[in-house]
N, C-alpha and C positions, 0 to 999 in steps of 0.2 A: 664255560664252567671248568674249574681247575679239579681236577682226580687227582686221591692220594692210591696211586696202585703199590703193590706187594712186589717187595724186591726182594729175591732170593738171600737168607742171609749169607755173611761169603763164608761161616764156619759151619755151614749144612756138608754135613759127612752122607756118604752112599747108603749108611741105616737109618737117616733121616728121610731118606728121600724114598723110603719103602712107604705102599699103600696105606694111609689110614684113614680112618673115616674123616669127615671135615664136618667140623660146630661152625657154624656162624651166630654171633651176638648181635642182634641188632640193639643199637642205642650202647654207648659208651659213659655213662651216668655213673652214679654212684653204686648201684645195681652190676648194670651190665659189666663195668670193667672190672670190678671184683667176680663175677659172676666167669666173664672170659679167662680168669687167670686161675679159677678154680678148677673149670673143666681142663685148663692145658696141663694141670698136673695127675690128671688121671690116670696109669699106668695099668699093662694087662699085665697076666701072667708071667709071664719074663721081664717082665720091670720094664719093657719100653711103653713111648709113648701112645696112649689108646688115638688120640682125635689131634688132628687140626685144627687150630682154634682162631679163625677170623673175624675181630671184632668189625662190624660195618658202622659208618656214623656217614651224617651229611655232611656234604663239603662247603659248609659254612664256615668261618674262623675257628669259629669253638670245636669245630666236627673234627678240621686237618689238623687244630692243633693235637687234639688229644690223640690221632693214631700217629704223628711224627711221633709223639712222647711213648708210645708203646714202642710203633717199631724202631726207635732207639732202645728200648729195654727197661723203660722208667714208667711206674706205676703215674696216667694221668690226672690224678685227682689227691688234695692234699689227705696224709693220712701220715699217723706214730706207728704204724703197724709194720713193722722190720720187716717183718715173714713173707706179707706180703708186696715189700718193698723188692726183695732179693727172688723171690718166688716169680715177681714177674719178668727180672733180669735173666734168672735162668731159663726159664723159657724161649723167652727171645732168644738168647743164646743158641739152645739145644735146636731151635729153629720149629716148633709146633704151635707160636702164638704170637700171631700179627694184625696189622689192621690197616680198613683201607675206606674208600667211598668211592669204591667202584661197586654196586649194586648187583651187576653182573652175576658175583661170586656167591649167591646164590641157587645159582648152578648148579656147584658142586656140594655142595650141604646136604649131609642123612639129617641132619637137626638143624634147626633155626630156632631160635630163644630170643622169643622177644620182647627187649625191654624197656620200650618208648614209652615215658611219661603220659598220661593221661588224668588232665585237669579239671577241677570244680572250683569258682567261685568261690572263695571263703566269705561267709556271711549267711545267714537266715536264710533274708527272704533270697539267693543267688543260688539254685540247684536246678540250673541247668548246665547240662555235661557240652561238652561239646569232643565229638569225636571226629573231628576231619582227620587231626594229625596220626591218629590208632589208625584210622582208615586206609589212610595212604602209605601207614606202613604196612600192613597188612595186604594193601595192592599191589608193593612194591615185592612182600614175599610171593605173591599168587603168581604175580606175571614170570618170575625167575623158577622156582624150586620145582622138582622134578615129580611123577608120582611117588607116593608111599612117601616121601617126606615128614618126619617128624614136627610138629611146628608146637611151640611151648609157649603158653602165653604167660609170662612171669611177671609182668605189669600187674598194679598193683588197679582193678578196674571193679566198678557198679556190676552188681549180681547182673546177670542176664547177659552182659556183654559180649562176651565170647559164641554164645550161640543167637542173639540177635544184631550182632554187627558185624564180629570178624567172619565168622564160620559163611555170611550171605558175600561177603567182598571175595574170600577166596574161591568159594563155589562160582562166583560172575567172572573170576579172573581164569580158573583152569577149562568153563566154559570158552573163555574166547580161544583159547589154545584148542580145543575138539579134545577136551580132556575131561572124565568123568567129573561132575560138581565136588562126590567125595573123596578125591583122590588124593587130598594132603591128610593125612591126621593129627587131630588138631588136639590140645593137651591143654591143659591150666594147673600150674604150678604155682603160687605164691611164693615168696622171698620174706624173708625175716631178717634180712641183711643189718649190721650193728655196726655200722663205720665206729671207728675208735682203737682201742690197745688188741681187739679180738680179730679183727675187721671178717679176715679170712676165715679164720676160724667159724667163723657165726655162718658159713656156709656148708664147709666142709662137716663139721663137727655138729649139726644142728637139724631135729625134726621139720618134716618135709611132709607138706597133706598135697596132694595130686587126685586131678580127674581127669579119664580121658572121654571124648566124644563119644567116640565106638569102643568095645570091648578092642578091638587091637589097638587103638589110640592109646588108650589107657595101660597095656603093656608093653606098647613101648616105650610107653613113659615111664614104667617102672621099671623096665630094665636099662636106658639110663641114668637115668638119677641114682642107680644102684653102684654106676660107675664111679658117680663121681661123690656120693653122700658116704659118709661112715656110719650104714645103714646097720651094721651088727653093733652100737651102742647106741646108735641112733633112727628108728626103725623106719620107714616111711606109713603114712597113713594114706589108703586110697578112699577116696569119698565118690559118691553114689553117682553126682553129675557134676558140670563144669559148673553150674552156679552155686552150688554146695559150697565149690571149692572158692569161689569168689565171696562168698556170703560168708564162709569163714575168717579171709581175711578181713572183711573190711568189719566184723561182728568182734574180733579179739581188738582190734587197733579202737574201735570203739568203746569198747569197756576200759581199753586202760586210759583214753581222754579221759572217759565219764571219772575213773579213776582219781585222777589227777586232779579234778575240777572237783572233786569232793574236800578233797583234803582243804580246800582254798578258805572256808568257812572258820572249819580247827583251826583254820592258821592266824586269823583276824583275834577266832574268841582267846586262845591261846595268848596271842599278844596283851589282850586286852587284860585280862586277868593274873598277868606275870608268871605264868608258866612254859616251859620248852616244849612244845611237841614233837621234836625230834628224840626225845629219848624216850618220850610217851609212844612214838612208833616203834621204837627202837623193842619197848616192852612188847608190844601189842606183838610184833611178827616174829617174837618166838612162837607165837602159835601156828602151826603148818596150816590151819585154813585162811592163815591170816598174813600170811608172808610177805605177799606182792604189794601187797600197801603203800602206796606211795609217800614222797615227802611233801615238804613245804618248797616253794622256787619260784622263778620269775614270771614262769606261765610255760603254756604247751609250744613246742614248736619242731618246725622239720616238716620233712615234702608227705608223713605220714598222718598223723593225730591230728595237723590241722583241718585236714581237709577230708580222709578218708570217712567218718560218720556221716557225713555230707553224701556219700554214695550210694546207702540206703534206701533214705526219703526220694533224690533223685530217681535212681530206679525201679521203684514202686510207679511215680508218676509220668515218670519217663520211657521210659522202655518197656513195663507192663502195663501201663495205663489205667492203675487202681485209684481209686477215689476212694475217699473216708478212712483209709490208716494213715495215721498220726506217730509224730516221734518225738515225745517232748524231752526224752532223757537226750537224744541228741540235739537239739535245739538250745536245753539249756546246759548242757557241758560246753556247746559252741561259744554260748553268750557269757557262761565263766572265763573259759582259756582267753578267751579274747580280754577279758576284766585285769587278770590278773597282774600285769605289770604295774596297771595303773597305782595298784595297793602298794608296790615297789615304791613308786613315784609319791604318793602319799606319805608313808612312814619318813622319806628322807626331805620332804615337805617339813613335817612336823618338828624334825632335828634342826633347819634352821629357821626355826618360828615362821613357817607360813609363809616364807619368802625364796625363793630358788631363784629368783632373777638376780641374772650374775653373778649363782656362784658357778666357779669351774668344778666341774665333775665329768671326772674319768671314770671309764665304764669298762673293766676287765673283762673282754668275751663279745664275739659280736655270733660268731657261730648258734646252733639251737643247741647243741649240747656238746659235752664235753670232749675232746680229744680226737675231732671232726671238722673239716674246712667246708662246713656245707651253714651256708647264713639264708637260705629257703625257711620261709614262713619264721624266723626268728622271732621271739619275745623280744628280743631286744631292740630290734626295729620299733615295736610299741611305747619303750623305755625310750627309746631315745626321743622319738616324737611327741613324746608328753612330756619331759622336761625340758624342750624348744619351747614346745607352746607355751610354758611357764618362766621362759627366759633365762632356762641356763645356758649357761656356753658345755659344750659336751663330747669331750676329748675321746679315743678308743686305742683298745689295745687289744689284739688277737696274736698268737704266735702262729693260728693255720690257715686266718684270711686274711690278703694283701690286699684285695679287694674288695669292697661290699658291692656288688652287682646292683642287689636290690634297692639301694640307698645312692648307690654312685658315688661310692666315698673309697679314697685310700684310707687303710687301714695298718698304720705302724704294729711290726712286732718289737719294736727297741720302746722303752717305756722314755716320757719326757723326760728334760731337763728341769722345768722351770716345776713349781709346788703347784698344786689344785686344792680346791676347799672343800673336796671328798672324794670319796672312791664308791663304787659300786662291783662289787663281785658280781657276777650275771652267768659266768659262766664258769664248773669246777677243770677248766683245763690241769693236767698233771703237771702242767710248767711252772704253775701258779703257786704250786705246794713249796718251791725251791726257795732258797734262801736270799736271793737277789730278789724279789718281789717283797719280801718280807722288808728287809734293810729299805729297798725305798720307798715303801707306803709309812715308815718310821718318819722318814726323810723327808717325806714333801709331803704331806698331809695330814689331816686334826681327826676325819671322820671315816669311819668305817661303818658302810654296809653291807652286811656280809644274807646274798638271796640264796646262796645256794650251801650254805654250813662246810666251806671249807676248809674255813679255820677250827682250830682244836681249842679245848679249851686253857692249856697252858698258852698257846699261841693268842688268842685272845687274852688272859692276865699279863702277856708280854707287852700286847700293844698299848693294854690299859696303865701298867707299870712308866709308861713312858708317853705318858698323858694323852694317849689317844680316845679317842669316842667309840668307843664299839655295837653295834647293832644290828641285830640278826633277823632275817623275817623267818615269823615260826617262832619267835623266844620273843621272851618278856616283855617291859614295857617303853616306852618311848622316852627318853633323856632329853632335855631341850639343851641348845648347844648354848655352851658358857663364852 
């Protein structure tokens, strides 16, 4: 088994090499590496650095590639976000923020934040969790870290978890050591993390609910997170227990599916009726109880909304072993988000009479959202698959995925040469807004469909000006293509 161990960098000066506490990150994700580069810029009192900051990952390909990409000084996961581009170079630099898969190096950790993915079937009847991989990270922290150890569980997990699975693995693990069962204390922290133009920010800059185990758990968890949140504009909120804190996250990321999968309705009758619902919301959330309202788009997607409602129902029957509570708003938000491309697939059906076999369409966006290299649980993976099965040929274009993992597809950011017989917007990347996207949708295509309200409406009279087909899901009514 090949180790990526910690090489001293060669510009560490003798004030870097003063005492300071050591973070370890487990799991190098879209979480944790944003997460590790957040803590490395924590400063005390005299402006130097508070922590050590070692991100841990497995030494799988994906695992060594991402700490070589750290500890060369480069953020490992695509992202627009400069601040956090350069934010992780200076760190590196200043020498406080590295990474490795030696497991060992929780050792030397006052903190461990751990941020290993835990998965649920997406689908109805599929709510069972499976926790080996939370497990064995979690035995991997028990058997390393020392007592009094902070341990943060920042995964995004089913109510109950933390004190019916981690909390029993680390207590067997300091057991074998002849170490008291509660001798780590253990923490639940949720993450709100917003990959995109903010990325970093949406950490630093953003409300934080926390619980700990024991009354000491729980203040040491608030003193740091004090370190590193900008807790004077942005306050922290501590809640009663660890499943509080769990049932919080997965209770908000559920309202805003169910959110989304409401809108899906307005956006059909809207169509149908020739009216815009985007400017119908647009009225609607000047009202401050009415703000968050979602729009019209291609459907739910990302490692959150699709799956997180799903941990509910799970942990009722799973972990607390309740029979007779039922959860039909998550059941049928699931069975919408999931619907919703198809209506995509549908409309642009309709534009060339009921026939997609063999046209070419190109699909701007393979990502789940906007200004993000992350193609987990995408909509467009839905889109793409329903107009195969209907016989299009169906070309892509992402500026921040080279790969589609999920799909097994290279994924061009240089747009074709040859023309296609439509386009699909799927995703509002900020690249998309430029004026070279503009010139060759002119250029090489008749039809525009526009899922995600992009385009503006002079920008739309330009493409129509210049005999294009324009149509937007959420507006008006269906054109059949001349």
């Amino acid at each position: 088994m090949v180790l990526r161990t910690i090489a001293p960098h060669k510009n560490k000066t003798e004030k870097m090499k003063r005492q300071r506490q050591t973070v370890c990150i487990q799991g190098l994700g879209f979480v944790g590496a944003a997460m590790a580069v957040a803590v490395s810029l924590s400063r005390d009192n005299s402006g130097d650095c508070r922590y050590d900051v070692i991100g841990v990952e497995l030494p799988t390909e994906e695992g060594m590639r991402r700490v070589d990409r750290i500890n060369d000084g480069d953020f490992p996961l695509p992202t627009i976000d400069q601040s956090l581009v350069q934010a992780t170079r200076n760190s590196v630099v200043e020498g406080n923020l590295s990474a490795t898969t030696d497991q060992s190096v929780y050792e030397k950790a006052e903190v461990v934040i751990i941020d290993v993915a835990l998965d649920i079937p997406i689908g109805i009847d599929s709510q069972t969790i499976d926790f080996s991989v939370l497990e064995e990270a979690a035995k991997t922290v028990g058997r390393f870290v020392r007592p009094g150890t902070l341990v943060i569980v920042e995964t995004t997990v089913a109510p109950g978890t933390c004190e019916k699975i981690i909390l029993p693995v680390l207590g067997k693990e300091c057991k074998k050591r002849n170490l008291p069962e509660d001798s780590i204390l253990v923490s639940h922290s949720y993450e709100r993390v917003m990959p995109g133009e903010k990325y970093l920010d949406s950490i630093i800059n953003f409300w934080r609910v926390f619980a700990g185990h024991t009354e000491e758990a729980a203040n040491s968890c608030r003193q740091f997170l004090e370190t590193i949140i900008n807790t004077k504009k942005f306050p922290l909120t501590e809640l009663s227990s660890l499943a509080s804190s769990e049932t919080a996250k997965i209770m908000e990321n559920s309202y805003r599916a169910t959110n989304i999968a409401f809108i899906d309705e307005w956006t059909k009758f809207a169509e149908a009726i020739g009216i815009d619902l985007f400017e119908i919301i647009r009225a609607i959330s000047i009202r401050p109880t009415h703000s968050n309202i979602r729009y019209p788009g291609v459907g739910v997607g990302g490692y959150c909304l699709t799956k997180d409602p799903l941990f509910a129902p799970a942990a009722a029957s799973q972990i607390f072993k309740l029979s007779g509570l039922s959860f039909p708003f998550v059941e049928l938000t699931q069975k919408i988000n999931q619907q919703m491309p198809h209506h995509v697939v549908d409309r642009l059906d309709q534009v060339f009479d009921m026939s997609l076999s063999g046209q070419r369409i190109l699909i701007f966006g393979v990502s789940y959202r906007s200004d993000i290299g992350d193609s987990r649980y995408t909509p467009t993976e839905i889109l793409v698959r329903e107009l195969e099965m209907r016989g299009a040929v169906v070309l892509l274009n992402d500026p921040l995925v080279d790969f589609w993992d999920e799909m097994e597809r290279a994924v061009p950011s240089e747009l074709p040469d040859e023309s296609v017989d439509g386009v699909i917007v799927a995703v509002a990347h900020t690249s998309y807004k430029q004026g070279q996207v503009f010139e060759w949708i002119i250029n090489h295509t008749e039809v525009i469909l526009d899922a995600v309200d992009l385009f503006t409406e002079k920008q739309i009279r330009m493409f129509e000006g210049k005999g294009l087909q324009v149509h937007s899901i959420g507006r008006g009514g269906v054109k059949s293509r001349e």
